[in-house]
N, C-alpha and C positions, 0 to 999 in steps of 0.2 A: 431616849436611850443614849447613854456616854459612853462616848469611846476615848478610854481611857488614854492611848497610845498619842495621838490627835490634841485632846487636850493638854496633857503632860509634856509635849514637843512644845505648843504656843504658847503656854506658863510660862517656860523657859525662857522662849525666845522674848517673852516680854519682859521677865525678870533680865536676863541680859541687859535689855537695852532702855529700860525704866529710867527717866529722868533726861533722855535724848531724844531729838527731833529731825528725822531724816529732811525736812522741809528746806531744812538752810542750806543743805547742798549747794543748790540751786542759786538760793542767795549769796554763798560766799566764795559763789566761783569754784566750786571745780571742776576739773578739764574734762573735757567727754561733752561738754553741756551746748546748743546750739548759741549761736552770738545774736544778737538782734538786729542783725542790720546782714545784709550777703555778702561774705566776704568769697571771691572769685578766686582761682585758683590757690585754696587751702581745703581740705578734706572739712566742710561743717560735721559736726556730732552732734546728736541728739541722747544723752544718756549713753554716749558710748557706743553710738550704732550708726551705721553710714546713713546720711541724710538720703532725703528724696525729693521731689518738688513738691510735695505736699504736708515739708514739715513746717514750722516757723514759731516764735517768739512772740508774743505781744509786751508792750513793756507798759508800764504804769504811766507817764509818759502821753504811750495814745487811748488810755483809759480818761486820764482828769477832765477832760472835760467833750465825752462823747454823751451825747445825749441818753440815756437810759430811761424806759417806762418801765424794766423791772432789772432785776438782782442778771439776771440769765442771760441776758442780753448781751453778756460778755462773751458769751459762747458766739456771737454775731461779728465778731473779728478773724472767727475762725472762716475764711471763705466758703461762699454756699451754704454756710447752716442759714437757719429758720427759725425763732422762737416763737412762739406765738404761746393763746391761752384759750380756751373754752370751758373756764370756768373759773372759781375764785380764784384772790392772787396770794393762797396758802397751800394754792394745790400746786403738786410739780408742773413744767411748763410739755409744752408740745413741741418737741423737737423734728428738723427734718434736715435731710442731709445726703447726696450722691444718689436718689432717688427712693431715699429711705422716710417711711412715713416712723421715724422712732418711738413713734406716741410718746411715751412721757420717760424715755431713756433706753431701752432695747438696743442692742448695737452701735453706742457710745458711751463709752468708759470715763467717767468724770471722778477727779478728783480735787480736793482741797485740803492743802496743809497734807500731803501725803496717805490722810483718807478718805477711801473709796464713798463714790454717792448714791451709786447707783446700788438698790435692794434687789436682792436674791428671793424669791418666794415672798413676794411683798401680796399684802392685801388687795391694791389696787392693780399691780400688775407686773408683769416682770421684770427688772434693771429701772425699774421709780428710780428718778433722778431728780430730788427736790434742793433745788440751788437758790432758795428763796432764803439763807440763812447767811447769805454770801456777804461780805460789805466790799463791793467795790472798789472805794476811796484807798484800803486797807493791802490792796491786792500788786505786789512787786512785778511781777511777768505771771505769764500764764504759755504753757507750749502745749502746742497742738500736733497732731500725727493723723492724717488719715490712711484709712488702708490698714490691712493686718498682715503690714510688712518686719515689723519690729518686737525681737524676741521679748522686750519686757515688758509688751501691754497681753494682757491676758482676756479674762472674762468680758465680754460686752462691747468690745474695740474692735468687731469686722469693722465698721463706718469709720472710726478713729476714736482718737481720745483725746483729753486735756487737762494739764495737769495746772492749779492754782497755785500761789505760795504767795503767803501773804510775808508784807515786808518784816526785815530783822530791826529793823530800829528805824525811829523818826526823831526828829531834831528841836521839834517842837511840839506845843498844844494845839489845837484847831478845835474851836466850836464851831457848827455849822445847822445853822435853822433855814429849812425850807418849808413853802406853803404853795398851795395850788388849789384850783376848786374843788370839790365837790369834798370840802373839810379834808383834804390832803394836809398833814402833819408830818414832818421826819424831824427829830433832832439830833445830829451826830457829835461824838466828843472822843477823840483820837488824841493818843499823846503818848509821847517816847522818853525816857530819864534813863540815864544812867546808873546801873545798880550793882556793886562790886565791880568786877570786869569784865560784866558784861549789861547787853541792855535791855532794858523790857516798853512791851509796845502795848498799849492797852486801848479798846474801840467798845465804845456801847452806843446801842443804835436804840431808838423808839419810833414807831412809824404806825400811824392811825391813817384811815382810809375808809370812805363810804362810797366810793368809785360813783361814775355815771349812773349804773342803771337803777330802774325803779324801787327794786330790791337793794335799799341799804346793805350796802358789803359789811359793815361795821368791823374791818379790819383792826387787827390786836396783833401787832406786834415787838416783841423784847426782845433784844441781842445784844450779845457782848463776846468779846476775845482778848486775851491774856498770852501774851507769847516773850518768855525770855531766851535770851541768846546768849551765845560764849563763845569766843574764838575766834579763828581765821580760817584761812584757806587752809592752812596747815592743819589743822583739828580743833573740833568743835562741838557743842552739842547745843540743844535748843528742849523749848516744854512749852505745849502749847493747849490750851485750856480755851472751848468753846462754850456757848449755850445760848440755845434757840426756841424759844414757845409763839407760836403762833392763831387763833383764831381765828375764822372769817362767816358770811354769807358769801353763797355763790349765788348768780344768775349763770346756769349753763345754758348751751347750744339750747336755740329754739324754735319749732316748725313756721316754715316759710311762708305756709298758708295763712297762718296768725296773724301774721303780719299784714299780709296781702289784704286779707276778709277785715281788718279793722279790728280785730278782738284783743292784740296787744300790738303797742308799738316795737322796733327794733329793741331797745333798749329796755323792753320786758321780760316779765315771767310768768310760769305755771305753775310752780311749785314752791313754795317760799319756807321748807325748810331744808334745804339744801344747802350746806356747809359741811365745815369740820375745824378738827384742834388737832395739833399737834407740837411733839417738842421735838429738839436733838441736842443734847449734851456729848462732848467727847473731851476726853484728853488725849495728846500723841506727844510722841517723843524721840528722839532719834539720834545718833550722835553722825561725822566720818572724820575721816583723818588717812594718814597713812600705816598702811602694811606692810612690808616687806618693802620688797621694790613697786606695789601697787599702793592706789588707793581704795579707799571701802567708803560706804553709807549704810547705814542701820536704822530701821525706824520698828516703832512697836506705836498701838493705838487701841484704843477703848471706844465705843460709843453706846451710848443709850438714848434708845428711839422710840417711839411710840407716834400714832397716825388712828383717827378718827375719822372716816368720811360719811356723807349724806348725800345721796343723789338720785335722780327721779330723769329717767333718758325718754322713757314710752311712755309716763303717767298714768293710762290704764288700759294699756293694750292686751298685757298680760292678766294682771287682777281686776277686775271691772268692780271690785268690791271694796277693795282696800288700796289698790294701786299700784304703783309700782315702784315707790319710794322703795330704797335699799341701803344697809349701812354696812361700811366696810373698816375690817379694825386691824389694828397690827401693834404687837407690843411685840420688844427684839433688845438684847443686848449683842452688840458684835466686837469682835477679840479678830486682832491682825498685827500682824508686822514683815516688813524686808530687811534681807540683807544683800546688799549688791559689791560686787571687787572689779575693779578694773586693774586691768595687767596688760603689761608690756612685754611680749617675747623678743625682740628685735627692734629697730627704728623705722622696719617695714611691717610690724606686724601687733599690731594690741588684739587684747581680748578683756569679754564682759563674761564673769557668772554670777547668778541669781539667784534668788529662792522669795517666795512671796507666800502669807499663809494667813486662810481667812475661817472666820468658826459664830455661824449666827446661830446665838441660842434664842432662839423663837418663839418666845413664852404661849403668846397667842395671835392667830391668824385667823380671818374668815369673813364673811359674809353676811348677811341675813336682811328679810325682811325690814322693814321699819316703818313706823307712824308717830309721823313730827319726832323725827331724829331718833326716836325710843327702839330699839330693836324688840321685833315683835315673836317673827321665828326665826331662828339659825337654819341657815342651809348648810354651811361649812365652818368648821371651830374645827383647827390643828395646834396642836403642839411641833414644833420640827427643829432637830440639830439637823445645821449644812456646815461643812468642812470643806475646805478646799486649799491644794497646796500645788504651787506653780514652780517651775524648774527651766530655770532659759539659759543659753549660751550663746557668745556670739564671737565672732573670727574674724577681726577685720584685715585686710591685709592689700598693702600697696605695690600695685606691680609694676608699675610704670610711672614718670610724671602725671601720665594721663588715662590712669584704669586703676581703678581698685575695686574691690568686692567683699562684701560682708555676706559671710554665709551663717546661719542661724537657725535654733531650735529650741523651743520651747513644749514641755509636756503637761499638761492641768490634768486633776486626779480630780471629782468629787465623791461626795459622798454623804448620801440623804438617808436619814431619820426620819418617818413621820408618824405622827400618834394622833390619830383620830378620835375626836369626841362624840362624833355622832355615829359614823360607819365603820364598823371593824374592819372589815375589808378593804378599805382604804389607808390603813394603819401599813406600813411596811420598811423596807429598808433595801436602796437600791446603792450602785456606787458605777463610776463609770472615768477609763481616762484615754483622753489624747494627744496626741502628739501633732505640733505642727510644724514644717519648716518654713525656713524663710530665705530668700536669695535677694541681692542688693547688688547693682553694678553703678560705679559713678566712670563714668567718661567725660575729659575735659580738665581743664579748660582748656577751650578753644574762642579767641575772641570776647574773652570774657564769658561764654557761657559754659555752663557745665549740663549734660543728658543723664540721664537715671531710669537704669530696666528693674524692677522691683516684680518680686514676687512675693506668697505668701500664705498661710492657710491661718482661720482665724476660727475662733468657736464663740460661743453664747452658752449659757447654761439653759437646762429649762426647769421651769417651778419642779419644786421637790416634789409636791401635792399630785401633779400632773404625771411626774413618772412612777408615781407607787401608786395613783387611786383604780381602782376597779367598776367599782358604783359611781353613776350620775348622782350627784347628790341634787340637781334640780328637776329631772326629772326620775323620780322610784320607779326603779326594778328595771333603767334604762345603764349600759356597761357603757366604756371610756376605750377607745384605742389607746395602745399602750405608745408611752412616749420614748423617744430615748433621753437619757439625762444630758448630752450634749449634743449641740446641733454647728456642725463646721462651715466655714464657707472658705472659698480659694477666689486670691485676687491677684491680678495682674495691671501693673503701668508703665505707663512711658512718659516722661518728662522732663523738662528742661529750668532751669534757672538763668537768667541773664543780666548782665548788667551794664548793656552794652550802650547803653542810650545813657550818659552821664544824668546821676543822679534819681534813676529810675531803679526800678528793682521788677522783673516779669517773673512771673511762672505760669508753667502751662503744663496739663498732665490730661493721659487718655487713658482711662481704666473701664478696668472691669470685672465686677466682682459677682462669685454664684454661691450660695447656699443652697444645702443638701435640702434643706427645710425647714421651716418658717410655723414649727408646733412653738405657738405659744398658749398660755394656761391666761384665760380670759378671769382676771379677779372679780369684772362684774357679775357674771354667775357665777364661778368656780368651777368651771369646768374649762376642759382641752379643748382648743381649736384647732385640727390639722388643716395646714396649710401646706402648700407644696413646694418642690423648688422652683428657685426663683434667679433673674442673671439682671444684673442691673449695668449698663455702660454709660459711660460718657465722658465729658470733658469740660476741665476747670480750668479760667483764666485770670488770674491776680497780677493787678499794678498796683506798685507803690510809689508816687514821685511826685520827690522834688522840685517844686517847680522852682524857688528860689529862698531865701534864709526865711520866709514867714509864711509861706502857701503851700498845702501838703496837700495831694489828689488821691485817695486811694478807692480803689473799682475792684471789683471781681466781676464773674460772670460763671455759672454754674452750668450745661445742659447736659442732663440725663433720662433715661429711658429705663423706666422696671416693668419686668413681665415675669410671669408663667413661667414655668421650659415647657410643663404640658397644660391640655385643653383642662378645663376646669369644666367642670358639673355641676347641676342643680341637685336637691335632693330627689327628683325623678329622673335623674340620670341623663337630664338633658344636656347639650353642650354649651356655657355662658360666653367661654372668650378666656384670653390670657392675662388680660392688662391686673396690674395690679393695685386697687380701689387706697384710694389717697395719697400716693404715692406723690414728688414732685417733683417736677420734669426741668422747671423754667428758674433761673435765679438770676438777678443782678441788683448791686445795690454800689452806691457810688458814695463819697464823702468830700467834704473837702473842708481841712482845719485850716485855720489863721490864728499865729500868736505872734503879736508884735512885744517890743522891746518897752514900748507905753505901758505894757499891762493888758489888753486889752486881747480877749481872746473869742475867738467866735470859730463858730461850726454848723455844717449843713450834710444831712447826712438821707439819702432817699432809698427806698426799696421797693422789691417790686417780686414776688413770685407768683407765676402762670399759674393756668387753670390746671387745676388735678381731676383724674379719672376716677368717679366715685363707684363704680359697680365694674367686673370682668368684663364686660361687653368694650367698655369703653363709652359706650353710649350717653353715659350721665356725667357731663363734669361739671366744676363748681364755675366759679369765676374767680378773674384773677383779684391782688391785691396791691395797692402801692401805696405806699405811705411816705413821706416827708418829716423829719425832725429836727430843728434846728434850734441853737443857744446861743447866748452871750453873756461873759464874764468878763469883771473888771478887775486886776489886783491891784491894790494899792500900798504901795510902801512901806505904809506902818502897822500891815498884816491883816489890813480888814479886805473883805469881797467880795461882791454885790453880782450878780447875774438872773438871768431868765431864761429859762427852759420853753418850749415851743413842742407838743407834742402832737403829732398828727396835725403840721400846720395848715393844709391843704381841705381839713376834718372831711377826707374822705369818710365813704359810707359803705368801705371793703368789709369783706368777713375775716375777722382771723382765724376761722376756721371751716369746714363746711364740710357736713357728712349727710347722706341719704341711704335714711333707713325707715321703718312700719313706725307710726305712733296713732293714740290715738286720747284727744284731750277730753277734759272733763265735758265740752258744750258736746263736743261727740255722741260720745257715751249715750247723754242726755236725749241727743236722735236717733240711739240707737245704729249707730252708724258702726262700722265695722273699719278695723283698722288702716291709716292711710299711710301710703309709703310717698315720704318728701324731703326734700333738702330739709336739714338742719343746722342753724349756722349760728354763730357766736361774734356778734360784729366786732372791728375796729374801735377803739374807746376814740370819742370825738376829740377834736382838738382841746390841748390840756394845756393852761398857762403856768407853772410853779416860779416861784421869785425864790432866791436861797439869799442870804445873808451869813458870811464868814467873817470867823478872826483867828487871827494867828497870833501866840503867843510867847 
């Protein structure tokens, strides 16, 4: 169903801003933007909004040469996040974060090149955050925000967000071939030229892969990026042109017993056809410059997406006949763009207004059966338009050398379309909107440090399918609690920034954030899970320092706590417990770079996140994991450079993942046994050697 009003506003705003790239903002310096390095006693800005201890910069810089096992891993600079995987490396990753089990993006807001990653009413689940199409190398800064303290993050940013912006221009060519065992391939070819008056940066990537386990991955991946630029600081615009196809085999999580009894190794499987394909094409475009007495940013973006999966969790606990193989599909084009102004009322007083506007046309969603990848029966096939249009303001203003405060408001509207293929009654149209404020206090400096009281209310959407369905589509003639279309949370901190120890850079922050409720729309049935509210606290520690002109230490240290607010039930109305099952409690992970003047660069980077509580009780939890990565690179003068990557140097035998739930395998079955409830775990990849060979040209 079109809504004419909806779509004729984002025509517009795309036809406005066609041929412009709000990305380069970023890159060409305009004011409002956080600095990458703590500058003490000056007001930092994040896009225009008072800083907090939990915002920061990564620059390119301390990307080139951190060791990476994948594209996501970038998100790993963000303090306390988690990437991990339990399953193929085409699937989006496992994100965790402030004691948030994200799964594969819920409650972190990713973007790159200005758009959004995270999926709305996606197949596989809600806010899918597939960063697997990213290049790295390619990547200018990236800033981070946690907390849903700040009017211009919207959808999926209670936990934070992160914004990518790949660079505006390079200086030269770089070819770059890596290899590693197990038929690791990547070949990458980056290069910047001059083109009229402005410059164009162009990256294609190839990357094959049959990973460790028994089950050849036979990884297929194509990428490339196209991005021209024009202008300065004074006005500019930019066009940026992606494309991403990817294929794999997955080995997912697998029962513990398996292992244990001899019947497959760690590095096994059960199910051997478990993968998928998928692609991402977008173009974006954005111009800013100055207005009036302010300045503005504009962007408009296009994407075309598509996602095939295959997965088999319980193999035949559920069907003893045909299994429990399942395929999930998603075909979407999506339509967006911003406009943002920054304004100056006085020399004590700026302000920010917004507008942000998103419209997934959703060709096809859903679920079904399968046998050896082939969908057998459909459980759920939708048709669905989602709309969504954000509205933020913000007021910043200096009251003192040493007090200022941003107060802020941001309102999100949506609004769900759904056409059901199979159940008419699940067909419908709901819309829903909120509002949220935001309060920011910075005091200081004092001593070189500066304190920040933050507050905030943040929302999530929920699947569209979830708040209009009526019918269980997996179990007939079984009804769905109704959802609401958004779910709020309210977060509270306190934190400091310091720079008082020369050369060092601290932050430290104690938060605490509650959601109303935690309904999310489970893609692996199709159906609603209600979950309850939930209050998550804790406290993060980041150092960055200088030891001297060649030795760089940077440490965090994350601990948090997620619960319940009430007793939780079994379906006989028993009482389980509060805890909340995968949740993560424990973070630290330490680095340390070396770049001498020889050329010669080297890195050591360890981590380490605690046991998680896999059931309400608290009773079941996994074990922890730590892992070690470390490289060395040489550059040489006349543009060549030689290095080695080190992954999982230690080859621990941690999990990177671990869930406990009922399954029940084929030799089962065969004894008639009856389903067993066990750890499920997805190991650590063994230690990986890759050599890379570069040249600059």
């Amino acid at each position: 169903m079109t809504k004419p009003l909806t779509i004729h506003a984002l025509s517009a705003a795309v036809a406005i801003q066609c041929g412009l790239a709000s990305s380069v903002a970023v890159a060409a310096g305009v004011p409002g933007l956080i600095e990458e390095t703590l500058v003490v006693g000056q007001l930092l800005k994040l896009d225009g909004e008072a800083t907090s201890a939990s915002v920061g910069t990564v620059s390119q810089e301390q990307l080139a040469y951190r060791p990476l096992l994948r594209p996501a891993e970038v998100l790993e600079t963000v303090p306390g996040m988690v990437v991990t995987q339990h399953s193929g490396d085409g699937k989006a990753n496992q994100y965790f974060l402030r004691g948030f089990n994200l799964d594969h993006g819920t409650d972190f807001a990713t973007y790159v090149e200005g758009m959004p990653v995270n999926m709305v009413t996606h197949g596989h689940g809600q806010g899918y955050a597939d960063l697997n199409f990213l290049i790295p190398e390619l990547v200018q800064s990236m800033t981070y925000k946690k907390g849903p303290y700040y009017a211009s993050e919207g959808d999926f940013s209670s936990a934070g967000s992160a914004h990518a912006r790949y660079t505006k221009a390079l200086s030269d060519t770089q070819l770059k071939l890596t290899v590693g065992e197990h038929q690791y391939q990547r070949a990458l070819l980056t290069s910047g030229v001059k083109v009229g008056e402005g410059n164009l940066v162009v990256g294609a990537e190839m990357l094959r892969n049959n990973g460790p386990w028994d089950l050849e991955e036979d990884l297929k991946k194509n990428n490339g990026v196209v991005k021209y630029t024009q202008g300065d600081q004074s006005g500019g615009f930019s066009v940026t042109a992606m494309a991403y196809e990817n294929e794999w085999n997955s080995s997912d999580q697998i029962p513990k017993r398996t292992v244990d009894q001899g019947e497959i190794d760690r590095l096994g499987y059960l199910t051997p056809y478990d993968g998928g394909d998928t692609h991402r094409y977008s173009l974006s475009s954005g111009m800013w410059g100055e207005l009036g007495e302010g300045r503005f940013r504009a962007s408009a973006y296009v994407i075309d997406y598509a996602l095939k999966l295959t997965s088999n969790f319980t193999y035949f606990a559920n069907d003893p006949v045909n299994g429990d193989e399942f395929t999930q599909f998603d075909d979407r084009t999506i339509w967006g763009g911003e406009f943002v102004y920054d304004g100056v009322f006085s020399e004590s007083t700026s302000y920010q207004l917004g507008t942000t506007l998103r419209y997934d046309d959703i060709g096809e969603v859903g679920v079904g059966s399968s046998q050896k990848g082939h969908l057998a029966d459909l459980w759920v096939s939708d048709s669905v338009e989602e709309s969504s249009v954000g509205i933020f303001a913000s007021l910043n203003h200096v009251w003192t050398p040493w007090l200022s405060t941003e107060l802020g408001v941001r309102y999100d509207y949506f609004s769900f379309d759904v056409d059901s293929d199979l159940y008419p009654e699940n067909s419908g149209h709901d819309s829903e909107g909120k509002v949220s404020p935001k309060l920011s206090i910075t005091l200081g400096p004092w001593a070189e440090t500066e304190f920040f009281i933050n507050y905030g209310k943040g929302i999530h959407s929920n699947d569209a399918r979830g708040v209009v369905a009526t019918i269980d589509p997996v179990n007939p003639g079984g009804t769905l609690d109704s959802v609401d279309p958004i779910a709020q949370s309210t977060g509270y901190e306190l934190g400091l920034r310091t720079a008082i120890i020369s050369g060092a850079q601290i932050s430290m922050a104690l938060f605490q954030l509650d959601l109303d409720s935690e309904l999310v729309f489970v893609g692996d049935e199709g159906t609603t899970e209600p979950r309850g509210a939930t209050r998550r606290r804790g406290l993060e520690i980041g150092i960055y320092y200088e030891l001297n002109d060649w030795l760089i230490v940077d440490a965090d240290a994350a601990l948090s706590q997620a619960r319940f607010r009430d007793e939780q039930y079994d379906d006989a109305g028993g009482p389980i417990g509060k805890h909340l099952p995968d949740s993560m409690e424990r973070v630290y992970s330490v680095g340390l770079t070396a770049s001498f003047d020889s050329g010669l660069h080297a890195g050591l980077r360890g981590r380490y996140f605690g046991p998680r509580d896999l059931n309400e009780a608290g009773s079941i939890t996994s074990d922890s994991t730590t892992t070690l990565n470390a490289n060395l690179f040489y550059e040489w003068a006349n543009g060549w450079t030689a290095g080695v990557e080190v992954l999982n140097l230690l080859d621990s035998e941690d999990d990177d993942i671990t869930y406990y739930f009922e399954s029940l395998t084929a030799s089962e079955l065969a004894a008639n046994m009856a389903p067993v409830e066990d750890y499920h775990f997805h190991p650590v990849e063994p230690r990986t050697f890759r050599v890379t060979l570069g040249k600059s040209f």
